[in-house]
C-alpha positions as CSV (number, residue, x, y, z in Angstrom):
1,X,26.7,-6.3,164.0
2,X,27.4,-2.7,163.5
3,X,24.5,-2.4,161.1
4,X,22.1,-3.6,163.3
5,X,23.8,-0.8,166.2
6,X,23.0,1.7,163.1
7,X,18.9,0.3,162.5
8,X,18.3,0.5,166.7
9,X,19.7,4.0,166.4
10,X,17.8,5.1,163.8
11,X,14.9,3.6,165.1
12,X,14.8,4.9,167.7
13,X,16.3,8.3,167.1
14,X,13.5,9.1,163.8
15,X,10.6,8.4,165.7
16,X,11.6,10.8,168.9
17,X,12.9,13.5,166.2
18,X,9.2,13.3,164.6
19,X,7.0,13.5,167.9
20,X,9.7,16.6,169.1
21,X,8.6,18.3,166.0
22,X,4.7,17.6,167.2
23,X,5.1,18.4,170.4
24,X,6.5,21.9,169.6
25,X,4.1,24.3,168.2
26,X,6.6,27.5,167.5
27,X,10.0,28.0,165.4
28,X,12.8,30.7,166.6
29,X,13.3,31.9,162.8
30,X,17.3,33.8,162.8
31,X,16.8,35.6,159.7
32,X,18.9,38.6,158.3
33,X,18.5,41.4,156.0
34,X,20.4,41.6,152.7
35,X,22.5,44.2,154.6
36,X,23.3,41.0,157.1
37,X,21.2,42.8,159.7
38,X,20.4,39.5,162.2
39,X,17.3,38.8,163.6
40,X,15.3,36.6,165.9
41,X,11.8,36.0,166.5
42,X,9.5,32.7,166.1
43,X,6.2,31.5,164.2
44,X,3.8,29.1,164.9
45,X,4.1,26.6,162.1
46,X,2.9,23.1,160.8
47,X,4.2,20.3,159.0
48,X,3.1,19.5,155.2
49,X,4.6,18.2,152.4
50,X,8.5,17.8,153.9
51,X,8.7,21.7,155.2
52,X,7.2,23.8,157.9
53,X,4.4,26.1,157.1
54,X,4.5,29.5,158.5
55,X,2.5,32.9,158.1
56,X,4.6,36.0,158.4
57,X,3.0,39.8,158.7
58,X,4.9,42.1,156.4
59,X,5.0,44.5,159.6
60,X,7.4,42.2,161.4
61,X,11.2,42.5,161.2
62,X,11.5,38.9,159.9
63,X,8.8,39.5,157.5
64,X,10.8,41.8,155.7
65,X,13.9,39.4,156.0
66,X,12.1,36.4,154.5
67,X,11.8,38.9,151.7
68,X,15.0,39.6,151.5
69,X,16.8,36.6,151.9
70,X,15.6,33.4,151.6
71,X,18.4,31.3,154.1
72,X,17.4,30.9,157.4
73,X,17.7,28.7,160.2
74,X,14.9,27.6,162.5
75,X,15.0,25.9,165.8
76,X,12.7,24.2,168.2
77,X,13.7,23.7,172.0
78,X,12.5,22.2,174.9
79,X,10.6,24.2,177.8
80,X,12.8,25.1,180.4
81,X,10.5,23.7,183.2
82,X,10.4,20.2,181.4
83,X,14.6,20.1,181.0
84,X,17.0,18.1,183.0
85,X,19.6,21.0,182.8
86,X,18.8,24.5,181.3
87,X,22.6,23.9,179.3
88,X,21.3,20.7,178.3
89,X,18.0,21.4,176.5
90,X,17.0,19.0,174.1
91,X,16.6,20.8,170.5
92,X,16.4,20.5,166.7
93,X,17.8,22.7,164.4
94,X,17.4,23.4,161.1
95,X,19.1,25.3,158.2
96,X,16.3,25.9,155.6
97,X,15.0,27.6,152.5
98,X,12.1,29.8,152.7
99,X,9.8,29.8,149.8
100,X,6.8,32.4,149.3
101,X,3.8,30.6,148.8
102,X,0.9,33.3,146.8
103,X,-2.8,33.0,147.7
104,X,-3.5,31.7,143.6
105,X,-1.0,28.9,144.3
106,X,-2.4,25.5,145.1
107,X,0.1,24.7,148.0
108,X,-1.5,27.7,149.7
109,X,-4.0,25.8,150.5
110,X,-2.3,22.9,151.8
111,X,0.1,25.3,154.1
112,X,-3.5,26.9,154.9
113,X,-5.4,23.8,155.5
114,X,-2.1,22.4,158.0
115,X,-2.1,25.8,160.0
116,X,-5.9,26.4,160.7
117,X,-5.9,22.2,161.7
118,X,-3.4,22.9,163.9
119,X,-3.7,26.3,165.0
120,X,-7.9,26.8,164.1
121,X,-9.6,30.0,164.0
122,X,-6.6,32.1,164.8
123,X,-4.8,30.6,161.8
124,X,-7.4,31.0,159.4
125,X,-7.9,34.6,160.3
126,X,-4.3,35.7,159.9
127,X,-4.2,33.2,156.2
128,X,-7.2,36.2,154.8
129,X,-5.1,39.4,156.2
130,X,-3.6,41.4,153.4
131,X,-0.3,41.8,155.1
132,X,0.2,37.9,156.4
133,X,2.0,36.3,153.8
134,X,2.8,32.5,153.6
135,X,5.9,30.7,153.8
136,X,7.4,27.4,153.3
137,X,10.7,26.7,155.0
138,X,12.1,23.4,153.5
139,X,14.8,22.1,155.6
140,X,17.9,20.6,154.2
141,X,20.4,20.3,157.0
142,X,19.6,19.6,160.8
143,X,20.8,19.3,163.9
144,X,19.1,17.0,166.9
145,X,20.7,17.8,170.2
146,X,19.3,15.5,173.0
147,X,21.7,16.4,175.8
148,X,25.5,16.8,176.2
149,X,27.4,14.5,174.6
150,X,23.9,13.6,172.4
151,X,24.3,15.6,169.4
152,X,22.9,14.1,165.6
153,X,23.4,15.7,162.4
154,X,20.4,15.2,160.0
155,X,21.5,14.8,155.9
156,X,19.9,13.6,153.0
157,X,17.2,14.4,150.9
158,X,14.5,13.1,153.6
159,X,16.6,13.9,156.5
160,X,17.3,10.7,157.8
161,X,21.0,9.9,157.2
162,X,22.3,10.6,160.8
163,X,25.8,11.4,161.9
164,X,26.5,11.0,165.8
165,X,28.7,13.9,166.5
166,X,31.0,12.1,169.1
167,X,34.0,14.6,169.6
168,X,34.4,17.6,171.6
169,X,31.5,20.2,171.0
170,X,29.3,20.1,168.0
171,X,31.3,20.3,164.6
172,X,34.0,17.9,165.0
173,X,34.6,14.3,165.2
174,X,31.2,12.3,163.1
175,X,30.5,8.9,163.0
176,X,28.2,8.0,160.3
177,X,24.6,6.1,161.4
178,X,23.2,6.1,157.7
């Protein structure tokens, strides 16, 4: 019985997790500086490959972080105007790795190819400016936050072994929904 609790879950959790991640077209990036120096910005992005694809201009703050420090963690929220509760958005959280991606590489053409799909000319434009440079963030912890008392930790190598964080705020009490 508890399995089958565990498959609905899943079922329907993965499949609302995946069209959140369509919907939203930007990532809040919190980056820091190797002197810890925090900051926070976004990106438009796209999905390829298990990470989100990004281009960065060197002039930006977080341009220089990404350089510096390759742990980051990335968020996507819900619009304010489509929330039940502004202190219940729903959003999704991730802690990732950013990896440069060089213009000789082949995957910069598949980060490339996802963007300018996604974001057309505007993408395609930025991909051939000397100072945009590409990025792959591959996540490997997340958070899902529906709503209070609806909050999921994402583990595992694909991201699909959820934990329903049932205590009191987010951090304590898990029950495992693998």
């Amino acid at each position: 019985m508890e399995q089958s609790k565990t498959e609905r879950l899943q079922s329907r959790l993965l499949p609302e997790i995946d069209a959140f991640k369509q919907e939203c077209q930007t990532l809040m990036l919190a980056s820091k500086s190797n002197d810890h120096q925090t900051n926070v910005s976004y990106a438009p992005f796209a999905l390829a490959n298990g990470g989100f694809y990004i281009l960065v201009s060197d002039l930006a703050k977080h341009g220089q972080n990404l350089k510096q420090c390759a742990e980051l963690s990335v968020m996507m929220i819900q619009d304010e105007t489509k929330a039940k509760s502004v202190f219940a958005r729903k959003r999704l959280t991730f802690n990732v790795q950013a990896q440069a991606i060089g213009r000789a590489d082949k995957e910069f053409a598949v980060g490339k190819a996802a963007l300018v799909d996604r974001f057309g000319e505007m993408a395609l434009k930025l991909s051939s400016l000397e100072d945009f440079h590409m990025y792959k963030l591959a996540p490997y912890r997340g958070l899902f936050v529906k709503g209070f008392g609806q909050a999921f930790e994402l583990n595992g190598a694909d991201l699909t072994d959820i934990s329903w964080m049932t205590g009191e705020g987010h951090g304590h009490k898990h029950q495992q929904v693998s």
